[in-house]
C-alpha positions in Angstrom: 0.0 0.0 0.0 2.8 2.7 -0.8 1.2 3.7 -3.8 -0.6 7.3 -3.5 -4.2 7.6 -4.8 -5.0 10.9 -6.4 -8.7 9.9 -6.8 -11.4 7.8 -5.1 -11.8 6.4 -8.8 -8.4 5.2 -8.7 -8.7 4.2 -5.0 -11.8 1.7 -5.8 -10.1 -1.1 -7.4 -7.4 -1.1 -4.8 -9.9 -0.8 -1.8 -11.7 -3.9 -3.6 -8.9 -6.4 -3.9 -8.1 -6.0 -0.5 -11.7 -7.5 0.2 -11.2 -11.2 -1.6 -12.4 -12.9 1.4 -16.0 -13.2 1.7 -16.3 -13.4 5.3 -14.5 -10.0 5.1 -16.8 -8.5 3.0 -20.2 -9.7 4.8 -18.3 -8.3 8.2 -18.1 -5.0 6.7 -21.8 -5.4 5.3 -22.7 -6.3 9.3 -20.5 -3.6 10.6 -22.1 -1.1 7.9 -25.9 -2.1 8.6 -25.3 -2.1 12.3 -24.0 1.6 11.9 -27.1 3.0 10.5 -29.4 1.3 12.9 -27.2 2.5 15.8 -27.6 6.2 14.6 -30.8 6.2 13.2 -32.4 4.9 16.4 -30.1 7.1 18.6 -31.5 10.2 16.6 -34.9 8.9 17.0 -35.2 8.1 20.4 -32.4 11.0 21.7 -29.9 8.8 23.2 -26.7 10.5 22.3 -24.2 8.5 23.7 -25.0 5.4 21.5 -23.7 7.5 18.8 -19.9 6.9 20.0 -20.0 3.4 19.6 -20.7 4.0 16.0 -17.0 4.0 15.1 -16.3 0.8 17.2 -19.3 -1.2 15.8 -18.1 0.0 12.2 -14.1 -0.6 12.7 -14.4 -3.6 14.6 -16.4 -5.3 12.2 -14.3 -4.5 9.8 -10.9 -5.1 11.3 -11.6 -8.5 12.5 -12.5 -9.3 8.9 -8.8 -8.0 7.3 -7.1 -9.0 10.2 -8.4 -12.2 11.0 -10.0 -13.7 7.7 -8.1 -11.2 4.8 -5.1 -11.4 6.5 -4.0 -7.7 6.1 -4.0 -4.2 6.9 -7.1 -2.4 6.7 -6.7 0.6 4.4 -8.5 2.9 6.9 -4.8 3.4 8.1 -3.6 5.3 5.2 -6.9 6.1 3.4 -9.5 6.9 5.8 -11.9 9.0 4.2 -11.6 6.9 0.9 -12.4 3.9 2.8 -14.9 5.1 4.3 -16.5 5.7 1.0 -16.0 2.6 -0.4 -16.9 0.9 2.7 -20.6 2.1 1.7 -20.2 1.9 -2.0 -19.3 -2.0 -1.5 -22.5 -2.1 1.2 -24.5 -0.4 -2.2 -23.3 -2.6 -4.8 -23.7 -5.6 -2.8 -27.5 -4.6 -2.0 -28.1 -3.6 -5.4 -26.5 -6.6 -6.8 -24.2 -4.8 -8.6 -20.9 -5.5 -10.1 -18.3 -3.7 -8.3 -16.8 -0.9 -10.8 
């Protein structure tokens, strides 16, 4: 991952093939659904302090997927906002049964 990505375009391919593993891709999916349930009832029902374990319940998720199953380092290290992205384009395209780009 020494390589610098100018553009999220660029970055998608490389965020992709560090998600071979399918169990690494379906705990991102979990991590990602469990986020927006997390928020979405915390707004609704005014319980603020759920909202900071949105990062963990994300993260972890993911992390025990590279580092346990993918067997390398999530890209969140060097590309957070990008991954981020991707982390809910990949949740899209999987929904939408889509072929990733």
């Amino acid at each position: 991952m020494n390589k610098y990505y100018s553009s999220f375009a660029e970055f998608y391919p490389f965020y992709l093939s560090q998600h071979q593993d399918k169990t690494c891709r379906v705990l991102h999916y979990i991590g990602s659904v469990l986020v927006f349930f997390v928020l979405f009832y915390s707004l609704l029902t005014a319980r603020w302090g759920m909202l900071l374990a949105l990062p963990i319940i994300g993260y972890g998720f993911a992390w025990v997927g590279h580092f346990v199953f993918e067997k390398n380092r999530p890209a969140t290290f060097k590309y957070p906002l990008y991954s981020f992205m991707a982390d809910w384009l990949m949740l899209y395209q999987a929904l939408t049964r889509r072929k990733h780009l």
